[in-house]
N, CA, C and O atoms as a GROMACS GRO file, in nm:
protein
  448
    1UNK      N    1  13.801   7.144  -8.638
    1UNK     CA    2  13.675   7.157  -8.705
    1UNK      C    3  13.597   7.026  -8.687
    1UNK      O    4  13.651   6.921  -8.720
    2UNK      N    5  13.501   7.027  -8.647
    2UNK     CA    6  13.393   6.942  -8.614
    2UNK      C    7  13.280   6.895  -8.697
    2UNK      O    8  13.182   6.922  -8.628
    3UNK      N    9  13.245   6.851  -8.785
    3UNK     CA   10  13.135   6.858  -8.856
    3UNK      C   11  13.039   6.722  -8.810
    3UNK      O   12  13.073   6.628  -8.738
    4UNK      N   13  12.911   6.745  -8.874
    4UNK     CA   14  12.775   6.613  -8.888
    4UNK      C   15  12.732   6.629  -8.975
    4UNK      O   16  12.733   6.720  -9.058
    5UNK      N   17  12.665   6.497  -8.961
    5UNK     CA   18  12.609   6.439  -9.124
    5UNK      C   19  12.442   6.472  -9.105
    5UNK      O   20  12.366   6.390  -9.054
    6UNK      N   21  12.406   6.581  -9.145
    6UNK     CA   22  12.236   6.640  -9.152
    6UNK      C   23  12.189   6.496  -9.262
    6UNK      O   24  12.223   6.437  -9.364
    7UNK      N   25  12.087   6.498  -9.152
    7UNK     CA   26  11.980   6.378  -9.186
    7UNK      C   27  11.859   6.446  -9.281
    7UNK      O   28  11.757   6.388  -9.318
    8UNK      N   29  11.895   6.575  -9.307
    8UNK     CA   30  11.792   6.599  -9.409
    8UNK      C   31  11.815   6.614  -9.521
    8UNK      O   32  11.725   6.600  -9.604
    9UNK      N   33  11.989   6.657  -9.571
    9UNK     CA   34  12.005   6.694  -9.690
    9UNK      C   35  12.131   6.584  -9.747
    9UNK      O   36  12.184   6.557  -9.855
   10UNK      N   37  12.142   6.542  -9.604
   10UNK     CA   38  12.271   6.420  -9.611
   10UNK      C   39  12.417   6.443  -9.673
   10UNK      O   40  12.482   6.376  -9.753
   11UNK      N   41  12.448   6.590  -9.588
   11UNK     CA   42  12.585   6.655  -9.647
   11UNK      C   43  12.640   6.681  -9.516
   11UNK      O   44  12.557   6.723  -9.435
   12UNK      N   45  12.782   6.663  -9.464
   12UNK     CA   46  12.846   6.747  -9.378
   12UNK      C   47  12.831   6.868  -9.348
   12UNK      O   48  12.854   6.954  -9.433
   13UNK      N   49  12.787   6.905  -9.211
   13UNK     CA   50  12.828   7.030  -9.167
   13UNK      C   51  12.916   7.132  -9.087
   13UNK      O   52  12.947   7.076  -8.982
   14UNK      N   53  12.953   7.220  -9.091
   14UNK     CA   54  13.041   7.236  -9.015
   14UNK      C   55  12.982   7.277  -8.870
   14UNK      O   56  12.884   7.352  -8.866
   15UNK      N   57  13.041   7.228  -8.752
   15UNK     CA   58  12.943   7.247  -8.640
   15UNK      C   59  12.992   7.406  -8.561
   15UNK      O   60  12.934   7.429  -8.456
   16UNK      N   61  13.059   7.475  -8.593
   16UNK     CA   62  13.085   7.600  -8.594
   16UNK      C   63  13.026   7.676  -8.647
   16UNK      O   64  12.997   7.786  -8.599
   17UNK      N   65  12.988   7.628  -8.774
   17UNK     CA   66  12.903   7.766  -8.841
   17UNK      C   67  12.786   7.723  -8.811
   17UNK      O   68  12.749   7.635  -8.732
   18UNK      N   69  12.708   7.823  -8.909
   18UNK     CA   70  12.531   7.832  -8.830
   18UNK      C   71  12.503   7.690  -8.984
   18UNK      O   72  12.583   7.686  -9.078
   19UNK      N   73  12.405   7.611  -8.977
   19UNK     CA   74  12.384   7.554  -9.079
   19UNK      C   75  12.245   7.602  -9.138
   19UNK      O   76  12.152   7.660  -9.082
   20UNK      N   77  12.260   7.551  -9.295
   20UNK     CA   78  12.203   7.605  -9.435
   20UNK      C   79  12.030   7.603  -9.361
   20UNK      O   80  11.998   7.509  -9.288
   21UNK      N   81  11.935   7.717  -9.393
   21UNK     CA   82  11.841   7.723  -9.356
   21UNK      C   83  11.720   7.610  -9.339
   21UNK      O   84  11.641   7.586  -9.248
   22UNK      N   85  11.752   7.538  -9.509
   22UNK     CA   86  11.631   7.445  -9.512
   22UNK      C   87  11.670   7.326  -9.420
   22UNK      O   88  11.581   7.258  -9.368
   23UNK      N   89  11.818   7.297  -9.396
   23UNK     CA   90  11.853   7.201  -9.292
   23UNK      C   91  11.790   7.206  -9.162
   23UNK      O   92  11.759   7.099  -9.108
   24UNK      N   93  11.762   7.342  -9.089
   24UNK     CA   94  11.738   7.361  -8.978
   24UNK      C   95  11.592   7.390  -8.958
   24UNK      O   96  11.535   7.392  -8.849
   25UNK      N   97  11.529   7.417  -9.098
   25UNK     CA   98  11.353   7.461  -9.056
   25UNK      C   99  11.269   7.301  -9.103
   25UNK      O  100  11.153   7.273  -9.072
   26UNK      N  101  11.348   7.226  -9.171
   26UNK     CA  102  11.346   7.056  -9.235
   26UNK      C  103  11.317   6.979  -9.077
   26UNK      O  104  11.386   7.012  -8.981
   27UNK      N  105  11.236   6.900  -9.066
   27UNK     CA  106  11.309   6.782  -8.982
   27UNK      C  107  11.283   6.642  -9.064
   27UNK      O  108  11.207   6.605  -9.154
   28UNK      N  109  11.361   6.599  -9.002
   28UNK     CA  110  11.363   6.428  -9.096
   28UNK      C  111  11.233   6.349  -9.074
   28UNK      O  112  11.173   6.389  -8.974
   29UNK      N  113  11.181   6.261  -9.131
   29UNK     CA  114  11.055   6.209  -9.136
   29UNK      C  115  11.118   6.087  -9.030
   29UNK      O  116  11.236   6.057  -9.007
   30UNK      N  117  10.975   6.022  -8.971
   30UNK     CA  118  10.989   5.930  -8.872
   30UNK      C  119  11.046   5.818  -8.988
   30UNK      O  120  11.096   5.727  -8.922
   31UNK      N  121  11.057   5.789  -9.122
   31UNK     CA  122  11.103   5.642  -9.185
   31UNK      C  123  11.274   5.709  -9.184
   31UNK      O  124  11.370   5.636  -9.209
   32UNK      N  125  11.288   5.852  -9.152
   32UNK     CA  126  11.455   5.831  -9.174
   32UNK      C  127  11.559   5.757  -9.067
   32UNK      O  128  11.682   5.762  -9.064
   33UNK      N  129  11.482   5.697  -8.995
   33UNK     CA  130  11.529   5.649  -8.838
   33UNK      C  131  11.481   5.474  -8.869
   33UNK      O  132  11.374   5.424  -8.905
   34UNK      N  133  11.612   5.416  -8.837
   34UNK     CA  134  11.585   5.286  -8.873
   34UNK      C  135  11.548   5.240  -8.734
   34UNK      O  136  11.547   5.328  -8.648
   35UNK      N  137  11.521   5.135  -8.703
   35UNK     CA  138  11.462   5.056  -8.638
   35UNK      C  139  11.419   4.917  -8.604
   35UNK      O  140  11.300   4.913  -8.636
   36UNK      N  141  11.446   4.824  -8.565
   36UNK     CA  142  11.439   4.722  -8.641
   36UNK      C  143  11.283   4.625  -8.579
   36UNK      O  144  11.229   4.634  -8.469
   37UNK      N  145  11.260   4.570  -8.653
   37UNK     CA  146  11.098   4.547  -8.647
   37UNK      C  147  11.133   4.406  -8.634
   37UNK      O  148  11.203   4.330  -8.699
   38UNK      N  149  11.054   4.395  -8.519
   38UNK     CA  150  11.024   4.256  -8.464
   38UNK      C  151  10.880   4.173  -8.475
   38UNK      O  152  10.791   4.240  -8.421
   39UNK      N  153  10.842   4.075  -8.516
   39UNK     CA  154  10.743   3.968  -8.460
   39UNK      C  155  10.746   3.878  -8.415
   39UNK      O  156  10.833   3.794  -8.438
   40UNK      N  157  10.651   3.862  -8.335
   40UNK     CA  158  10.660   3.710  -8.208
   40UNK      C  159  10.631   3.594  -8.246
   40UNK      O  160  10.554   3.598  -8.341
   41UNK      N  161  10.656   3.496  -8.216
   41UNK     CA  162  10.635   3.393  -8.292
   41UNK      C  163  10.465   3.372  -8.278
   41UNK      O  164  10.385   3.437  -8.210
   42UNK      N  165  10.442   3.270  -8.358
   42UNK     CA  166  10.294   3.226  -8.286
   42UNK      C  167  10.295   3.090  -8.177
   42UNK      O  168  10.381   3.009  -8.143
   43UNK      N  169  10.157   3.115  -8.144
   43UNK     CA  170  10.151   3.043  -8.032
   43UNK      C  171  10.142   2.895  -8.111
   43UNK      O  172  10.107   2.893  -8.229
   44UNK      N  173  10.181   2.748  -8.029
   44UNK     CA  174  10.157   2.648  -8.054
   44UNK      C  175  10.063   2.595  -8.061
   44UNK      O  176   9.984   2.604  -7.967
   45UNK      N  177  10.026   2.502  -8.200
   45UNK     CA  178   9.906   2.466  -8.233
   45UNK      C  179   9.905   2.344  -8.274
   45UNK      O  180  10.022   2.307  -8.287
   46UNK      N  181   9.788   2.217  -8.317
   46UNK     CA  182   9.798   2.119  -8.377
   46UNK      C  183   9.736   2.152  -8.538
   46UNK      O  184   9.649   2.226  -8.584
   47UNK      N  185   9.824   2.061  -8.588
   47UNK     CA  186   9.794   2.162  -8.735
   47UNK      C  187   9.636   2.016  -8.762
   47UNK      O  188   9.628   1.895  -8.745
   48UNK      N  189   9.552   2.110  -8.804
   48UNK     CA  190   9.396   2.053  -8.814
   48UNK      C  191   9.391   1.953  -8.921
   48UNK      O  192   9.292   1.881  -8.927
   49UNK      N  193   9.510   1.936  -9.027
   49UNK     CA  194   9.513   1.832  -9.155
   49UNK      C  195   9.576   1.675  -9.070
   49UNK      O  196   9.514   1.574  -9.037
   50UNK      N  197   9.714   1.710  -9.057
   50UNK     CA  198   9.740   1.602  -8.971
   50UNK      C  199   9.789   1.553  -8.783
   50UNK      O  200   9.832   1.453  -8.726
   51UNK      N  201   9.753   1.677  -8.749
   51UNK     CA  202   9.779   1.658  -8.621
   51UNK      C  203   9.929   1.710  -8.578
   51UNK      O  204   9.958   1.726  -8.460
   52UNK      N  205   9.986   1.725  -8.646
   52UNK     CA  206  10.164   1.747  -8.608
   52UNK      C  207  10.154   1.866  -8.526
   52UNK      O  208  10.046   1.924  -8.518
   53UNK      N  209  10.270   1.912  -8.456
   53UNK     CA  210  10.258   2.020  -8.349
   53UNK      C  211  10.340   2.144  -8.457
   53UNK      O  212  10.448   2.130  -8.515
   54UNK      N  213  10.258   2.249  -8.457
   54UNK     CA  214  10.286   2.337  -8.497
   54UNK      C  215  10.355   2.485  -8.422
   54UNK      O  216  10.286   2.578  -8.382
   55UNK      N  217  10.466   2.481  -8.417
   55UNK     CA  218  10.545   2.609  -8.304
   55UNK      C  219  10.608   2.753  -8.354
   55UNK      O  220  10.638   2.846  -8.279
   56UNK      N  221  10.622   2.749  -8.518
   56UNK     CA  222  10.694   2.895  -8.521
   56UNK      C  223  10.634   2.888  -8.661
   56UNK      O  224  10.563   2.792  -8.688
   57UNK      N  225  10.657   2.984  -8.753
   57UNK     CA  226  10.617   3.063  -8.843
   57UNK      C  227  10.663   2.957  -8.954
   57UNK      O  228  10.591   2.898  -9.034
   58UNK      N  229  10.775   2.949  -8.941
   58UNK     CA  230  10.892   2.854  -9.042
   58UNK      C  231  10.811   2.678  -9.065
   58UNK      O  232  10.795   2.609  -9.166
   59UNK      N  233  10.772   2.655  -8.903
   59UNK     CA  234  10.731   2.516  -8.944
   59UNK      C  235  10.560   2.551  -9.041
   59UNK      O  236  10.534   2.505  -9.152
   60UNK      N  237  10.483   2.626  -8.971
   60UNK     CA  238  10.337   2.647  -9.056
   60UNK      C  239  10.319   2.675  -9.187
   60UNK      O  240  10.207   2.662  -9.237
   61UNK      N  241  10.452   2.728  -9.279
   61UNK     CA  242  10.461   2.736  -9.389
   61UNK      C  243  10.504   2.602  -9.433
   61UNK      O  244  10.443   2.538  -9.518
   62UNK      N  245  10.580   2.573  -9.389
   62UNK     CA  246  10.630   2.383  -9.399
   62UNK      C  247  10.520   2.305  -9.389
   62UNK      O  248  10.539   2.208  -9.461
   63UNK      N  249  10.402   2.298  -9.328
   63UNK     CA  250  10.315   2.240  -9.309
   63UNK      C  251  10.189   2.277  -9.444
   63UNK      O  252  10.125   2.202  -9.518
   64UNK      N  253  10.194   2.407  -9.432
   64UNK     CA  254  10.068   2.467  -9.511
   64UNK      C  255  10.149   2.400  -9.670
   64UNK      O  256  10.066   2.352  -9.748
   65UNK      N  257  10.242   2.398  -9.701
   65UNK     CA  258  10.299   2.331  -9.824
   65UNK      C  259  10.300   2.208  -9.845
   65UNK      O  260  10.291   2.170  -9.961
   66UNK      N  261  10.308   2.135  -9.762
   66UNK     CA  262  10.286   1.982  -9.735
   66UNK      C  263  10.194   1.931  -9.800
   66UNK      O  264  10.195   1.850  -9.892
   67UNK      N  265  10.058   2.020  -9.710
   67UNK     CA  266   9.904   1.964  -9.712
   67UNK      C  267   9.856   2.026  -9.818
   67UNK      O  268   9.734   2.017  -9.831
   68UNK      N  269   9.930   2.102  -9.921
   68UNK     CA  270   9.869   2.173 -10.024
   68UNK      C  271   9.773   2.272  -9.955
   68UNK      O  272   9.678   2.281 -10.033
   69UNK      N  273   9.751   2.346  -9.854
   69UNK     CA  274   9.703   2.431  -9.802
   69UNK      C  275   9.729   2.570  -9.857
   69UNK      O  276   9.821   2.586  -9.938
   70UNK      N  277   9.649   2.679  -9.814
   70UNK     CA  278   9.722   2.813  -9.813
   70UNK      C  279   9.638   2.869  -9.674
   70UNK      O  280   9.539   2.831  -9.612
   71UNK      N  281   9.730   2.976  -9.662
   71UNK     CA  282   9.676   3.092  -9.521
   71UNK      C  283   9.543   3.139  -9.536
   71UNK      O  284   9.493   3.162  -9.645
   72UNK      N  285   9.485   3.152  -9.427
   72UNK     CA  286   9.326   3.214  -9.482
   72UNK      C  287   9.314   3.400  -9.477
   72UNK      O  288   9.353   3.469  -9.383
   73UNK      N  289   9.279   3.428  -9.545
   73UNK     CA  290   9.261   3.580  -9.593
   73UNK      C  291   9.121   3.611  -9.588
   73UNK      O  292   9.037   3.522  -9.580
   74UNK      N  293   9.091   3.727  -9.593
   74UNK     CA  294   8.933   3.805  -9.596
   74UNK      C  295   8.926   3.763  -9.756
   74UNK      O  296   8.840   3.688  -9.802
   75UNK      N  297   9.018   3.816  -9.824
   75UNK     CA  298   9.003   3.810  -9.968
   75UNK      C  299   8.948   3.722 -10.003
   75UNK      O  300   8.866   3.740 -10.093
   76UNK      N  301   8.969   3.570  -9.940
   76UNK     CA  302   8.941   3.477 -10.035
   76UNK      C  303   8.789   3.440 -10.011
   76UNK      O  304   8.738   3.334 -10.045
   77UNK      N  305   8.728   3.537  -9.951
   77UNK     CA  306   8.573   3.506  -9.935
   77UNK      C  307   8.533   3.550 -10.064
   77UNK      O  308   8.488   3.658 -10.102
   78UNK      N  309   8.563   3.423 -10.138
   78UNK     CA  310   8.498   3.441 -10.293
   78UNK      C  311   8.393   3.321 -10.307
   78UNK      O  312   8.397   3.215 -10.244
   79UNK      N  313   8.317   3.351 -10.381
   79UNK     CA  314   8.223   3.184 -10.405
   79UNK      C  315   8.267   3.059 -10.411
   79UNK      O  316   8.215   2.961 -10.359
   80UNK      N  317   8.379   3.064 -10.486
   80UNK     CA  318   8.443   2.938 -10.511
   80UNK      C  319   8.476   2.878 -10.379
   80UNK      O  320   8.457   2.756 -10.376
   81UNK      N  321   8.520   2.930 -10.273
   81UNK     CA  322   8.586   2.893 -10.126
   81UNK      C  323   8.454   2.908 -10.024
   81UNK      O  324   8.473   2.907  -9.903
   82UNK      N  325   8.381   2.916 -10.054
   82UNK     CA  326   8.249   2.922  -9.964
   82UNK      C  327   8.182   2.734  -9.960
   82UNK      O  328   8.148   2.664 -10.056
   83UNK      N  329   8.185   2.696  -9.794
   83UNK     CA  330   8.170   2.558  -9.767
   83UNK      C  331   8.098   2.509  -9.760
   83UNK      O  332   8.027   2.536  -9.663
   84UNK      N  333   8.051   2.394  -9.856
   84UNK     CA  334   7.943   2.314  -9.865
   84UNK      C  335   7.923   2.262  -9.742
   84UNK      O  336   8.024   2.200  -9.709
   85UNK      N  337   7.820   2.261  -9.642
   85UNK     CA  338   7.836   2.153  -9.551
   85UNK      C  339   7.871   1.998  -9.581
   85UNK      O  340   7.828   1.940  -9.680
   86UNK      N  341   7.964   1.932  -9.474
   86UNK     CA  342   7.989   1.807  -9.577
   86UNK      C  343   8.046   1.798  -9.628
   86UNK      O  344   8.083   1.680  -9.629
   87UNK      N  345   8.114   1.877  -9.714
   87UNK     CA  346   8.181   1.838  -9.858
   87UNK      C  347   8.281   1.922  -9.824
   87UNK      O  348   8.269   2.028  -9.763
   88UNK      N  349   8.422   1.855  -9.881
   88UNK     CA  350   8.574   1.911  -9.850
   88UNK      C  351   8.619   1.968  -9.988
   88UNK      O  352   8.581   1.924 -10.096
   89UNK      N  353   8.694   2.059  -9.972
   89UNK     CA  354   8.782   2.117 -10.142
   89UNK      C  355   8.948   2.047 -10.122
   89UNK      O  356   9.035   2.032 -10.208
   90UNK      N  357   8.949   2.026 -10.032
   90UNK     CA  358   9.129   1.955  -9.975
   90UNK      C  359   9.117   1.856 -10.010
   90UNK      O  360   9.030   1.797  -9.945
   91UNK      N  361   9.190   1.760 -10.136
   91UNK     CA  362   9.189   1.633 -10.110
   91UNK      C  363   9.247   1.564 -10.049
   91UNK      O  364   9.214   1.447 -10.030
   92UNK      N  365   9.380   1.633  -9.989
   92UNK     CA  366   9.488   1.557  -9.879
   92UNK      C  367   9.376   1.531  -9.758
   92UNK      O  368   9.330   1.430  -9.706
   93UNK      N  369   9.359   1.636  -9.746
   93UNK     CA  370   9.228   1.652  -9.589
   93UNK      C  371   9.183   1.552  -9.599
   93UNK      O  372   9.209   1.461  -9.521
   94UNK      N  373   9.078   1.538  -9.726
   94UNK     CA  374   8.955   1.514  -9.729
   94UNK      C  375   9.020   1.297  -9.689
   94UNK      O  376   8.979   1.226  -9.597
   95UNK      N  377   9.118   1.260  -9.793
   95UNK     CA  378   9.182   1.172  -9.823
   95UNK      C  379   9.200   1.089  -9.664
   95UNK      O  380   9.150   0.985  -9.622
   96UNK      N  381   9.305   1.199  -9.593
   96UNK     CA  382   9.352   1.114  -9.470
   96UNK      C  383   9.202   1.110  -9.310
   96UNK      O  384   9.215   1.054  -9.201
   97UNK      N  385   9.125   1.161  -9.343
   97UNK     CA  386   9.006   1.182  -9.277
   97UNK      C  387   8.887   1.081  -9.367
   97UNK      O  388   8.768   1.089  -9.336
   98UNK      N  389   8.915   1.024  -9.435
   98UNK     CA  390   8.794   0.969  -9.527
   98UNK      C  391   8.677   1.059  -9.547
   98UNK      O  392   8.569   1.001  -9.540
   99UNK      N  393   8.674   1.164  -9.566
   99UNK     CA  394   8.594   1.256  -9.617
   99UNK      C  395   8.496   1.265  -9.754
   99UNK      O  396   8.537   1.199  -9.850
  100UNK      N  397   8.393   1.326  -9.768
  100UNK     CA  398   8.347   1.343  -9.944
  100UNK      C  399   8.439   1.494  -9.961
  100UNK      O  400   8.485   1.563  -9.871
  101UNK      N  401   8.443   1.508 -10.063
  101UNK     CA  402   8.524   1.606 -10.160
  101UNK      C  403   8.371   1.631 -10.217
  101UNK      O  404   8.277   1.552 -10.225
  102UNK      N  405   8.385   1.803 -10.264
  102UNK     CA  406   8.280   1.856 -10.314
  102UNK      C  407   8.299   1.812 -10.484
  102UNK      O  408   8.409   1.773 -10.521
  103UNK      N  409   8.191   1.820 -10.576
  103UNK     CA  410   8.162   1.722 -10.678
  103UNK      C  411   8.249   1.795 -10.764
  103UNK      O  412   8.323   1.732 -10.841
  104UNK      N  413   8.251   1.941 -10.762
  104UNK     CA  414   8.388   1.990 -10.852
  104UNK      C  415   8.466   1.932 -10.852
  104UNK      O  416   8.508   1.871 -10.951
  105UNK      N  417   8.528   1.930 -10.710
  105UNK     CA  418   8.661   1.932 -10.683
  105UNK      C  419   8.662   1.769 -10.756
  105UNK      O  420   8.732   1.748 -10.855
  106UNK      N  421   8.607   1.699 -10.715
  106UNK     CA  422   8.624   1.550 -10.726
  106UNK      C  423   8.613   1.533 -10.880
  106UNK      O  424   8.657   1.436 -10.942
  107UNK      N  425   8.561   1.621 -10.923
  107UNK     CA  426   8.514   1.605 -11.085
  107UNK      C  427   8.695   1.672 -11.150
  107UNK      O  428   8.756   1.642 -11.253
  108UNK      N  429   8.715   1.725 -11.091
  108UNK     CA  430   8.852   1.775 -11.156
  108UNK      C  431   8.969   1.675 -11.166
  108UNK      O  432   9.047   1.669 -11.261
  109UNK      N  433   8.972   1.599 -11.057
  109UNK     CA  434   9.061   1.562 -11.005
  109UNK      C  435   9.023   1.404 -11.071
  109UNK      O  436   9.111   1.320 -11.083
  110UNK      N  437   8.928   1.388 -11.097
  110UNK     CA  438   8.910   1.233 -11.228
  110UNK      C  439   8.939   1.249 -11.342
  110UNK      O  440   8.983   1.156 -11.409
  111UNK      N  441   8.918   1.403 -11.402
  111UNK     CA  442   8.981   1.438 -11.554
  111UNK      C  443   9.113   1.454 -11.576
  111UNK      O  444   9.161   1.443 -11.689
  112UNK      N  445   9.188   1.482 -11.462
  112UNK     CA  446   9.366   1.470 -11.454
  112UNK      C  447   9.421   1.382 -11.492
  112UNK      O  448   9.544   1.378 -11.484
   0.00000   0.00000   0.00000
């Protein structure tokens, strides 16, 4: 006796007999099939705060934490993140570049 494991109802069958109807008029959805999902690294870059060479995913999060950075998103096109010409919101940036800092930011960062 021969049986398989139906990927739709996830019970043994016997491969002799005819199998249970909804097993055979069922088919399994494309997520019942694993697969394993890959991404490529990114390409190498100089990271724009301090220059260091930037090569895989692992170091740009290492970096973006460093510089007090975060990733850029559509989302964050909020007012608050919209760029003064001139004027920086990074104070690491702004700091190792001798930069002005926008008057918020700079105003926050004297009341600390």
């Amino acid at each position: 006796m021969t049986q398989r494991l139906c990927k739709v109802c996830w019970e043994w069958h016997d491969l002799d007999e005819p199998w249970p109807a909804e097993c055979v008029t069922q088919r399994p959805q494309r997520a019942d099939f694993n697969a394993p999902m890959v991404v490529r690294d990114i390409e190498p870059y100089r990271s724009p705060v301090d220059g260091k060479l930037i090569g895989s995913r692992s170091t740009r999060r290492e970096d973006l934490k460093a510089n007090d950075c975060v990733e850029w998103e559509p989302s964050l096109r909020h007012p608050m993140h919209h760029r003064t010409p001139g004027k920086y919101v990074n104070p690491k940036f702004a700091a190792k570049r001798g930069l002005p800092l926008r008057e918020e930011i700079a105003e926050s960062l004297r009341t600390k």
